[in-house]
C-alpha positions in Angstrom: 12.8 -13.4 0.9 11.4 -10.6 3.0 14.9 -8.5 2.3 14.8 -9.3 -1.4 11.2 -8.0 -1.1 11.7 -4.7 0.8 15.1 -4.2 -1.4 13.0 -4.3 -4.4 10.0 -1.7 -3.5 13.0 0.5 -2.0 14.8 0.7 -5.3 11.3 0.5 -6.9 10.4 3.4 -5.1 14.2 5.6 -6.0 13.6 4.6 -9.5 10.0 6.3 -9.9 11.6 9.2 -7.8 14.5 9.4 -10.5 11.9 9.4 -13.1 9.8 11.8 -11.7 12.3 14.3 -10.2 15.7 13.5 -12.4 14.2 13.4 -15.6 15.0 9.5 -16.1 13.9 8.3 -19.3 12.2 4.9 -19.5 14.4 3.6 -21.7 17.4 3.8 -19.1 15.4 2.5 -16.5 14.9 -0.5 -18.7 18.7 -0.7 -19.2 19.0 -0.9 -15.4 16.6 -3.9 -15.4 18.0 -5.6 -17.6 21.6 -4.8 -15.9 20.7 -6.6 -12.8 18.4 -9.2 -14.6 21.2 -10.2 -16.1 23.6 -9.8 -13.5 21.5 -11.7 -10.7 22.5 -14.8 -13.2 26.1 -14.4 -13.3 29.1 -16.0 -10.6 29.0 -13.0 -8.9 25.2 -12.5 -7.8 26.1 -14.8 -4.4 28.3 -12.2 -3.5 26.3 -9.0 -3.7 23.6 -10.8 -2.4 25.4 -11.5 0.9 26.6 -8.2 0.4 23.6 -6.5 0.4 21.8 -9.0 3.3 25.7 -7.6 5.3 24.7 -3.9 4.9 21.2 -4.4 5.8 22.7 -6.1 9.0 24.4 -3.0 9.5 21.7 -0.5 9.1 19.0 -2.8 10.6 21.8 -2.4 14.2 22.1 1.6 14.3 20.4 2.5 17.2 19.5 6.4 17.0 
């Protein structure tokens, strides 16, 4: 839950950036919801949600 959390205030947090900087119009940023709204419901949500939780793994171990 906590990595679904932080995942959604980063990508949150790029899409404001994007529509601040970018010049993204609302209306594509409400395509994009919807994209993954919809997508999160399909066969292949299981997958990019271990995925996702894999890469995380990955950063979260980089020692700098």
């Amino acid at each position: 839950m906590v990595l679904s959390v932080s995942g959604v205030v980063l990508l949150g947090i790029i899409v404001f950036l994007f529509f601040r900087k970018d010049g993204l119009k609302p209306s594509h940023a409400l395509v994009c919801a919807l994209f993954g709204f919809f997508l999160a419901g399909t066969a292949i949500a299981p997958g990019i949600k271990a995925g996702s939780a894999s890469l995380a793994s990955l950063l979260g171990g980089i020692k700098l």
